[in-house]
N, C-alpha and C positions, 0 to 999 in steps of 0.2 A: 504494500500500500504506500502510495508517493503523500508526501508532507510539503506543503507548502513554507520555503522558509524565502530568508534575505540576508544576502553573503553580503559585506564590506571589503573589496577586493579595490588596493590600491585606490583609495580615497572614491569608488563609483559603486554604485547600490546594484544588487543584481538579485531578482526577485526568481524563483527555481520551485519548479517541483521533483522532487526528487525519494528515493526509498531512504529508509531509514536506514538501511548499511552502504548506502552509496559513502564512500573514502570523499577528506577533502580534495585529492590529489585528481580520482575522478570529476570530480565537481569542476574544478581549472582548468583541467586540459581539456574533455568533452564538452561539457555543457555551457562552460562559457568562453571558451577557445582561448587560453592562457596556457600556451603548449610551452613554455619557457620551464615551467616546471618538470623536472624529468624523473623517471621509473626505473628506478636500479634492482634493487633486490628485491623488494616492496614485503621487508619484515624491517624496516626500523633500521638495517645497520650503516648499509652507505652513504647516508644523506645527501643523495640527489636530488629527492624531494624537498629538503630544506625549503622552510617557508617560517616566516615570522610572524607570532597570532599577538596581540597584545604585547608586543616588545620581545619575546621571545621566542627563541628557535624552537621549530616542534620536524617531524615528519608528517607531511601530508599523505602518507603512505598506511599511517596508524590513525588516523585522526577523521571522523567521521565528521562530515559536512554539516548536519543537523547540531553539531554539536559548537558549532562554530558562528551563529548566530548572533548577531550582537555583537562580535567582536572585531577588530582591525584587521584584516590580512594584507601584509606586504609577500610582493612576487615579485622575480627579477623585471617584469615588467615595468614595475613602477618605478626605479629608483634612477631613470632618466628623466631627466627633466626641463622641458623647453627645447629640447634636443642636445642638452648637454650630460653625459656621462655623468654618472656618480662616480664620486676619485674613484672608489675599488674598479671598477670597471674598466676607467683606464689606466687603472696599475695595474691589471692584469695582462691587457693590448700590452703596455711597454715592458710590462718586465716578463710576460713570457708566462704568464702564471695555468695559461690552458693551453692542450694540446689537440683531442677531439670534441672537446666542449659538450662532454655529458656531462660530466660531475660539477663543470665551473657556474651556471646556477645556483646550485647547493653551497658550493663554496662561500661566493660570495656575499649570500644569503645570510650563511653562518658567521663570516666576518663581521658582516654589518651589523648582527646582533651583539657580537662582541662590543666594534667601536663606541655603539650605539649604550653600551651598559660602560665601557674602560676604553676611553679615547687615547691613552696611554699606555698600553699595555708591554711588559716583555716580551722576551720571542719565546722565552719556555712558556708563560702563557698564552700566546698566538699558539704553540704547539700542542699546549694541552686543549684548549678549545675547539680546535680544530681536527682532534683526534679522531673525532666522530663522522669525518667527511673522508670517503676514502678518492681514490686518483689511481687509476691502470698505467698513466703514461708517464706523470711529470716528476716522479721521484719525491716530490714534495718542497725541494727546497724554491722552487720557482714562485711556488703560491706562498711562502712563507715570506719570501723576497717580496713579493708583489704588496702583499697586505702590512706587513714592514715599511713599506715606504707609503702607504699611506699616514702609518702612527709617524715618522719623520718626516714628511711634507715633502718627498722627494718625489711627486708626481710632476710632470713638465706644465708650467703655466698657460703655454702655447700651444696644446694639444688640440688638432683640428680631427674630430668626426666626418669620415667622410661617407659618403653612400657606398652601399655595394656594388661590387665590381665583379666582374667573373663569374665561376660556379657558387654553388651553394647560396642562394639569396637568401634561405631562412634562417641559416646557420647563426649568422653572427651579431644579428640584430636583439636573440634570444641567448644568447650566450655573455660577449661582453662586447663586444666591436668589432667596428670593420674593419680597423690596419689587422689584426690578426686574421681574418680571412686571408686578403691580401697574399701576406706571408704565407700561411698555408697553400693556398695557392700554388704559388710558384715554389714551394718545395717540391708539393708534387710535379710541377710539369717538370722541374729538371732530373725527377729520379729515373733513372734508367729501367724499372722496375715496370712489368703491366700494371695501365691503372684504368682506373674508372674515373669518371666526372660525375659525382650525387648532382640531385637538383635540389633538393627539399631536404633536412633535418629537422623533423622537430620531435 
């Protein structure tokens, strides 16, 4: 039986009928097409799903939509604004912090909850916070680099956002940016390796 609720998703009201075990993670990427949010293991451990309910990081993977009523949800969606980057976003573009940009959502996600609660933080607690988000590709010191330079103000003042360029349009707008497409990009056209060109990730 569907329940009618009202999700607060990025400061915009979104009125849903929906079942009573429908996942919030459901709720985002079907029903109201906020595919930025991604599905990793979908018990809780990888936080891809990371998403921020009332100032805090939860998995939208464990977390039932009805249950979320009344409350704030932040999604990688929202944390641009006017067309300009949230810093983590572009300290991830500059220092390299995503590689296939599943997990970097979650990531950043998780970040933000940090700076959001310790604008100051260490890197052993950058490391302990972020324990909970795992990465196939980047080794990890890239994201720690990345999110590091935002607690030091070493993101570029001059940082231009540009549109998408090439393959993958969906990729990077849901991820963190376009100069990291770009790059990816032409990593692959110069590897000597068979490749593919995706059109869509989400």
């Amino acid at each position: 039986m569907k329940k009618q609720i009202r999700l607060f998703v990025n400061g915009e009201e979104h009125d849903l009928q929906l079942e009573a075990n429908r996942l919030l993670l459901q709720a985002l990427r079907d029903d109201i097409g906020l595919t930025g949010t991604k599905e990793g293991c979908s018990i809780g451990v990888c936080g891809a799903c990371s998403v921020i309910i009332d100032g805090r990081v939860v998995s939208s993977c464990l977390t039932l939509a009805v249950a979320c009523q009344g409350k704030q949800i932040e999604t990688i969606e929202g944390l641009a604004k006017d067309g300009k980057l949230h810093p983590l976003q572009q300290a991830f573009i500059e220092y390299g912090g995503f590689q296939c940009g599943i997990c970097t959502p979650g990531q950043i996600m998780a970040a933000k909850a940090l700076l959001d609660e310790n604008p100051k933080p260490t890197e052993d607690e950058v490391k302990e916070w972020m324990s909970g988000n795992l990465c196939r590709c980047t080794g990890y010191y890239k994201i720690l680099e990345s999110v590091m330079a935002v607690v030091n103000n070493k993101i570029s003042p001059d940082f231009q956002f540009r549109k998408p360029v090439g393959v993958w349009p969906g990729f990077p707008l849901k991820a963190c940016g376009n100069d990291g497409l770009e790059k990816s990009r032409k990593s692959l056209l110069r590897s000597e390796l068979p490749r593919i060109e995706p059109k869509t990730l989400d």
